[in-house]
N, C-alpha and C positions, 0 to 999 in steps of 0.2 A: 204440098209441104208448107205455102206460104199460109197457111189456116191450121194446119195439125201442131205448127212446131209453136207458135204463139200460146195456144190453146194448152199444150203439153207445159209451158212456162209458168204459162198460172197457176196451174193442178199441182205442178211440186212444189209454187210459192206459199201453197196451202199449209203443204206438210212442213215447210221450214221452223226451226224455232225462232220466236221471237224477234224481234230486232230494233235496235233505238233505245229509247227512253226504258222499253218493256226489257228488253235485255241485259241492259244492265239493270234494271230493277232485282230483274232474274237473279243475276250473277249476285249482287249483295245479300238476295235472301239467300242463295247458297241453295237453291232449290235445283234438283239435279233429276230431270226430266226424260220423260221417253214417250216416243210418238208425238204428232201435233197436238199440240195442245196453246189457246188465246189465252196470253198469260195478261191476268188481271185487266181485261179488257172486256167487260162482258158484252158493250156495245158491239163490237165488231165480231164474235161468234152468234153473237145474235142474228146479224145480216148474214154470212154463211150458213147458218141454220134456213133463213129464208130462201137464200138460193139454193141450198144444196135440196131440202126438202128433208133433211134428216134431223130428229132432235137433237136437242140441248142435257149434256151433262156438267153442270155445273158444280164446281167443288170450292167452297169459302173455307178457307184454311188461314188460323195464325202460325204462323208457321215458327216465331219465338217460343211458344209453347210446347210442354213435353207431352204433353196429354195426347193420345193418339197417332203418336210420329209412326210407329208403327204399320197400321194400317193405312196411313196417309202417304208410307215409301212404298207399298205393294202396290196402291192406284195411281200413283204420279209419276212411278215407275214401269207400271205394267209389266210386273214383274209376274203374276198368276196369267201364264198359256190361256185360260178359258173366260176370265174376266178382261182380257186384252181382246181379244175377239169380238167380246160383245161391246166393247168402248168404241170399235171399229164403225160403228155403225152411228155411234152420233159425233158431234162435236160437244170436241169438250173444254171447259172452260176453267179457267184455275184464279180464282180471285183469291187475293192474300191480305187484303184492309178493309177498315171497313170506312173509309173515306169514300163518300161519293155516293155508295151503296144505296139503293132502291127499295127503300122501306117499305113500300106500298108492294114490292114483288116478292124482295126475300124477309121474308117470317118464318123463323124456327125459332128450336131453341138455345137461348143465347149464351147460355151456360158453355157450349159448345164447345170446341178450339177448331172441330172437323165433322162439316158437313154438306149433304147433296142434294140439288134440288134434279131433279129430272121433269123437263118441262119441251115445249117448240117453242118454232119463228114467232108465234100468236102471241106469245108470255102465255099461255096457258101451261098449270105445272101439272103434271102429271101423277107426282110424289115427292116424299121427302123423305133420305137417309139418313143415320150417322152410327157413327160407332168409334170403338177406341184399341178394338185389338187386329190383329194380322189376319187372325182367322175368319173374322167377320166378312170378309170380300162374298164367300157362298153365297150370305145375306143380299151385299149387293149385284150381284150377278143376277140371284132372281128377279133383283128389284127391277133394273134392266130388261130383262126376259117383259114382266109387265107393262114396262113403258111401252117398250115396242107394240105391244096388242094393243095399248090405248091410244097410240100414235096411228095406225091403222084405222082406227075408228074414227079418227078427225078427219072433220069438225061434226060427225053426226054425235058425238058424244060429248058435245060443249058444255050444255045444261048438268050433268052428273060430276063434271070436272070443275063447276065456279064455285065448289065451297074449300079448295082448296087455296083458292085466293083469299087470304085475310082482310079484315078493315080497313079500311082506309085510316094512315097515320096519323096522328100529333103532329110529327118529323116528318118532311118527307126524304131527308138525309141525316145518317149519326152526327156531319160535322155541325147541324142547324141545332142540335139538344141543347139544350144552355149550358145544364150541366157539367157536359162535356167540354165545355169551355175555360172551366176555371183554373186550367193549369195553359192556358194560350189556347188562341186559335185553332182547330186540328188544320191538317193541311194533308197533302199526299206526300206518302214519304219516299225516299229514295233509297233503303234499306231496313234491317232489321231494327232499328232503334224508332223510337217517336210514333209507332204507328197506331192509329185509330182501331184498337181491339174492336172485333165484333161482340165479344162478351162481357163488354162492357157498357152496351148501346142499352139493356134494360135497366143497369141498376141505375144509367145517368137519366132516361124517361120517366123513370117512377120520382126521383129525386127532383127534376125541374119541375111535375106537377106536382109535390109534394107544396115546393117551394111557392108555386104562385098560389097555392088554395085552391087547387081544383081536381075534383075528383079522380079517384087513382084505379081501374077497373079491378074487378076482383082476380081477373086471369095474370095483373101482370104480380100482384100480390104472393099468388102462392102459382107461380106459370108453370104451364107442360109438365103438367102430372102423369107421371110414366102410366101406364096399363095396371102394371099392380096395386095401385092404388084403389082399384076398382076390382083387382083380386086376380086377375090376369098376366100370368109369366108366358111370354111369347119367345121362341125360338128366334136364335139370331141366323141360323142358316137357311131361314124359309121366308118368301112374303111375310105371313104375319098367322103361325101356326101355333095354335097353344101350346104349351107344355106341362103345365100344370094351372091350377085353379085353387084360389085358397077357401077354406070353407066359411062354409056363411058368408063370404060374399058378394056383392051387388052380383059379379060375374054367376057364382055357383046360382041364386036364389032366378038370377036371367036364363037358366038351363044350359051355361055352354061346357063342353068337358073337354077333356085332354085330348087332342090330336086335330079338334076342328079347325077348319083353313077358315080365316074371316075376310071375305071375300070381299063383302060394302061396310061399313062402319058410318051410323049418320048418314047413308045413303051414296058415300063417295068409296070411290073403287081403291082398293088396298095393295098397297106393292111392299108396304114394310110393317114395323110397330111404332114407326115414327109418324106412319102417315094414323094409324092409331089414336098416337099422342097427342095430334094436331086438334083431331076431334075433340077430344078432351079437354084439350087448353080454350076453346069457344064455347062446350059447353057451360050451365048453370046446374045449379042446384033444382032437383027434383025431374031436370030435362029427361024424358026416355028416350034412348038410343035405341034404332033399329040398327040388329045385327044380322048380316044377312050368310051362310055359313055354310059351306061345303063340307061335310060329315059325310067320310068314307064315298064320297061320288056324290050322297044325295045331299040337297039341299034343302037347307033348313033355315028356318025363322027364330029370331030372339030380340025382344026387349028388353034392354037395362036400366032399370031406371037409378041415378046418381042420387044419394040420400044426403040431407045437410052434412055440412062439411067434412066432405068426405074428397075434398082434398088437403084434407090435413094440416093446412096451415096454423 
């Protein structure tokens, strides 16, 4: 007993919510929570991801914003039986600012108010979610399902998983963007008011490189160009399954049709249409995209090649 009952204290210190500084963080944002969940600490789910050996589901959330609450009370509530099951199996981590934030880790899209990296202890990500209504959970439920098989294959599948890593930043934190400075300091907040929007961190990057004269890339210009762009309507309740194709485009003229599963994209492994999007957003003009596609069981090949601007800006 003097080994099982210490041992048993830490395992439900696990499960507890929050406490301290995170707590009442908690309490101001008025964030009303279920199961364990590392509130806004991604350091410290990170170390239990390394101990425990189980991935990392990470959710950056503003939580002032209306866009998403929705879907954002069915995951931080766990309130969907079959999507609570499979959360059971990582740690998961609930960031709510974007003070501090790891630029060189989390890249999506900033537009955002709600979204998910799934990734391990390695910082290797596995994918990237998001969405804005209730019923989208199916979505991530598959997406989940995926992690899990790539999580399995680490680290033999290290190499297929580093273009999921973005470039290396300008910024290596939103509070360092100049920009974002010009109304004070940012700082860490202690409730819903003053905080460091995440979806604000590109239009203040584009604006501080505007300001000193230096080149502004083209991705952050016209960023994360959905799928359809390129003529592709992807299902939100599956990995990343067609649903339709628009004609004459890049997609139709690449040979992909309605119901294919896109398995690699650009050669990395697909759990959503965000992990899609990602592609896209790195892409250039004229780049062919190897698509790699599960078609009723069999698999099939497709390149797309991206025509002058054809992301629309």
């Amino acid at each position: 007993m003097r080994v099982v009952v210490p041992l048993l204290a830490a395992l439900l210190a696990l499960q507890a919510p929050p406490s301290g500084d995170k707590e009442k963080l908690r309490a101001a944002m008025g964030d009303q929570l279920a199961g364990p969940w590392f509130y806004d600490d991604f350091e410290a789910g990170l170390a239990e991801a390394k101990r425990s050996g189980k991935p990392l589901l990470v959710v950056l959330r503003c939580v002032p914003c209306k866009p998403a609450r929705s879907v954002d009370r069915v995951v931080s509530g766990r309130q969907d039986p079959e999507l609570a099951k499979a959360m059971d199996r990582f740690v998961c981590v609930r960031i709510v600012q974007g003070f501090g934030l790891d630029l060189s880790l989390f890249q999506f899209d900033w537009r955002q108010t709600w979204a998910v990296f799934l990734m391990n202890g390695d910082r290797a990500i596995y994918g990237r979610y998001d969405a804005r209504e209730a019923n989208d959970v199916l979505g991530l439920r598959k997406a989940l399902e995926g992690a899990l098989e790539l999580h399995e294959r680490w680290p033999a599948n290290r190499a297929e998983l580093a273009g999921k890593t973005g470039p290396a930043p300008r910024w290596k934190t939103p509070e360092e963007i100049p920009a974002l400075q010009d109304q004070g300091k940012p700082r860490a907040v202690t409730g819903r008011n003053g905080c460091l929007h995440c979806h604000n961190v590109l239009d203040g990057a584009v604006k501080s490189l505007q300001d000193a004269k230096e080149a502004v890339p083209e991705r952050h210009l016209a960023p994360y160009p959905t799928p359809q762009r390129v003529g592709i309507m992807l299902s939100t309740k599956e990995r990343a399954t067609v649903s339709s194709i628009d004609r004459s485009s890049p997609a139709e003229k690449a040979g992909l049709r309605e119901g294919d599963r896109i398995v690699r994209f650009g050669g990395q492994p697909i759990l959503s249409w965000a992990d899609v999007q990602w592609v896209l957003y790195l892409a250039k003009d004229g780049d062919p995209i190897r698509v790699d596609i599960d078609r009723a069981g069999a698999p099939v090949e497709a390149l797309l090649t991206l025509p002058a601007g054809w992301r629309g800006r």
